[in-house]
C-alpha positions as CSV (number, residue, x, y, z in Angstrom):
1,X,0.0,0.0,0.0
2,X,1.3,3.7,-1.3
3,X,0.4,6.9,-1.4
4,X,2.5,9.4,-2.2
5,X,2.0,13.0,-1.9
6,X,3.7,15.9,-4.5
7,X,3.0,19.3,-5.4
8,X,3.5,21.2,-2.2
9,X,6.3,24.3,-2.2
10,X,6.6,27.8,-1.5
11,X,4.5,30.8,-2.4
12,X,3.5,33.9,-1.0
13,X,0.3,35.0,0.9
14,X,-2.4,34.5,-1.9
15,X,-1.4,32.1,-4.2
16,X,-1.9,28.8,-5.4
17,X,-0.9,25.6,-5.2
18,X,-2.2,22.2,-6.3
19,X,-1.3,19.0,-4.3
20,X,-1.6,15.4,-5.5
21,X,-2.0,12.2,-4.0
22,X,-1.4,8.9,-5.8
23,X,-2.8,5.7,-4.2
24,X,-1.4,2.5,-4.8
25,X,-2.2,-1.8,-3.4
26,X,-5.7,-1.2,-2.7
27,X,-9.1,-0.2,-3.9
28,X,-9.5,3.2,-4.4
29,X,-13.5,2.9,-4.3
30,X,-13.3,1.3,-0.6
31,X,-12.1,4.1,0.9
32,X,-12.7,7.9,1.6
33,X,-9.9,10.1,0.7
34,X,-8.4,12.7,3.3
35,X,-6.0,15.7,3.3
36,X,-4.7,16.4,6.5
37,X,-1.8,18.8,7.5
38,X,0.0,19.4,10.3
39,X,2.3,22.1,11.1
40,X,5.6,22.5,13.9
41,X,4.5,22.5,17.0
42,X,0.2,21.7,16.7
43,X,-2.1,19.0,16.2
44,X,-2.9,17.2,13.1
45,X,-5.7,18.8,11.5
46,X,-8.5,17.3,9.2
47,X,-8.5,20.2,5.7
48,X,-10.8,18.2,3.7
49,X,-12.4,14.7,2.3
50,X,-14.0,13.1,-0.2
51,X,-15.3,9.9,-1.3
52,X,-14.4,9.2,-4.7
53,X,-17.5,7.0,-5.3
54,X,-20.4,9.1,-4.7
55,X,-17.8,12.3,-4.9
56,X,-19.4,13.7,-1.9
57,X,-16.6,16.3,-0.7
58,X,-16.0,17.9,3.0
59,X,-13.9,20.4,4.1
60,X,-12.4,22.3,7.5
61,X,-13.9,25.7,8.0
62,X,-10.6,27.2,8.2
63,X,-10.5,26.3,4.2
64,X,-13.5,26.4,3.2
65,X,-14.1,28.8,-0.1
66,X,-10.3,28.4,-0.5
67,X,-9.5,24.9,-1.0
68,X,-11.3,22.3,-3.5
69,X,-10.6,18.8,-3.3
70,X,-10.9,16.6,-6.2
71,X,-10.4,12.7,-7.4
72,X,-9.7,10.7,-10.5
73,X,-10.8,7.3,-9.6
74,X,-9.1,5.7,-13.2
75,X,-6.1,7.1,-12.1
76,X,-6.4,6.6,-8.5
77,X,-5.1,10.2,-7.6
78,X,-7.2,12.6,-5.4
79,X,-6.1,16.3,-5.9
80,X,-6.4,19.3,-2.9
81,X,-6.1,23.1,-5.3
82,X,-5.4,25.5,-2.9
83,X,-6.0,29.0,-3.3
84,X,-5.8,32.5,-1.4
85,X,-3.1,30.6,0.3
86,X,-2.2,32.3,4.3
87,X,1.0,31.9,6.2
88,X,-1.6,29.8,9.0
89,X,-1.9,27.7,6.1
90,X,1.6,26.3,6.2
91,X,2.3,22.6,7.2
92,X,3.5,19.4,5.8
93,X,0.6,17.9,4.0
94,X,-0.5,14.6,3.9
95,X,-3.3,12.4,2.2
96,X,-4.8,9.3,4.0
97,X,-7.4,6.7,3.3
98,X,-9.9,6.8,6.2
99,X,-12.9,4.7,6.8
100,X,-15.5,7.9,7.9
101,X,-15.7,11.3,7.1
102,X,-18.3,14.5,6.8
103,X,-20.0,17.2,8.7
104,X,-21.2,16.4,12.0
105,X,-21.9,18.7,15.5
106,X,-25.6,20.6,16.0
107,X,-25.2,22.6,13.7
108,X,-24.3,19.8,10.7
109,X,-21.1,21.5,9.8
110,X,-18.2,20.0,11.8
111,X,-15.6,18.3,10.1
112,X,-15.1,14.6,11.2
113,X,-12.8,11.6,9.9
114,X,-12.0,8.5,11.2
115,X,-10.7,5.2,10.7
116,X,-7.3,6.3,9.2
117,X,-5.5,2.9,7.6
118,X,-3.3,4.2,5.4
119,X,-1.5,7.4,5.1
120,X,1.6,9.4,3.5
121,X,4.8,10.7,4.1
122,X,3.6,14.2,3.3
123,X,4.8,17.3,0.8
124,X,5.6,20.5,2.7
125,X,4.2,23.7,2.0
126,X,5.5,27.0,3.3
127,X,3.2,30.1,2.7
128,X,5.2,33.5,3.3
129,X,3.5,37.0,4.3
């Protein structure tokens, strides 16, 4: 089992970037895809999901309007495009398989996932102000 992250870098407040994951030794359809990012010094932290069968897509409400997340289940590659990119927004990046994910809480908005089997080493990306 594989999945290897790529397109993270450098760029300033307010740009762009585009991440991939490409999974590998197991079926892409089973699972929900996750980006997750943590930066030096804090916790893990859930940015965004989907579940490349019924493409239902989630995301943190610290990205939300900024980041998309995407998947090309032939290719088995799930894509986070990131844009109006902060300096909070820098972390090492990683994409996971997980079981469970979606909006939960009162309000139906919180960001959950669960259930994480496989996972990344991570691309880095650094946002400067």
């Amino acid at each position: 089992v594989q999945l290897v992250e790529s397109g993270g870098g450098s760029v300033q407040t307010g740009g762009s970037l585009r991440l991939s994951c490409a999974a590998s030794g197991f079926s892409f359809d089973d699972y929900n895809i996750l980006w997750f990012r943590q930066a030096p010094g804090k916790e893990r932290e859930g940015v965004s999901c989907i579940s490349p069968g019924e493409a239902h897509t989630y995301y943190a409400d610290s990205v939300k309007g900024r980041f998309a997340i995407s998947s090309d289940n032939a290719e088995n590659r799930a894509y986070l495009q990131m844009h109006s990119l902060k300096p909070e927004d820098t972390a090492v990046y990683y994409c996971a398989a997980v079981t469970v994910c979606g909006y939960s809480g009162a309000s139906g908005d919180e960001f959950y996932y669960n259930g994480m089997d496989y996972w990344g080493k991570g691309t880095l990306v650094t946002v400067s102000s």
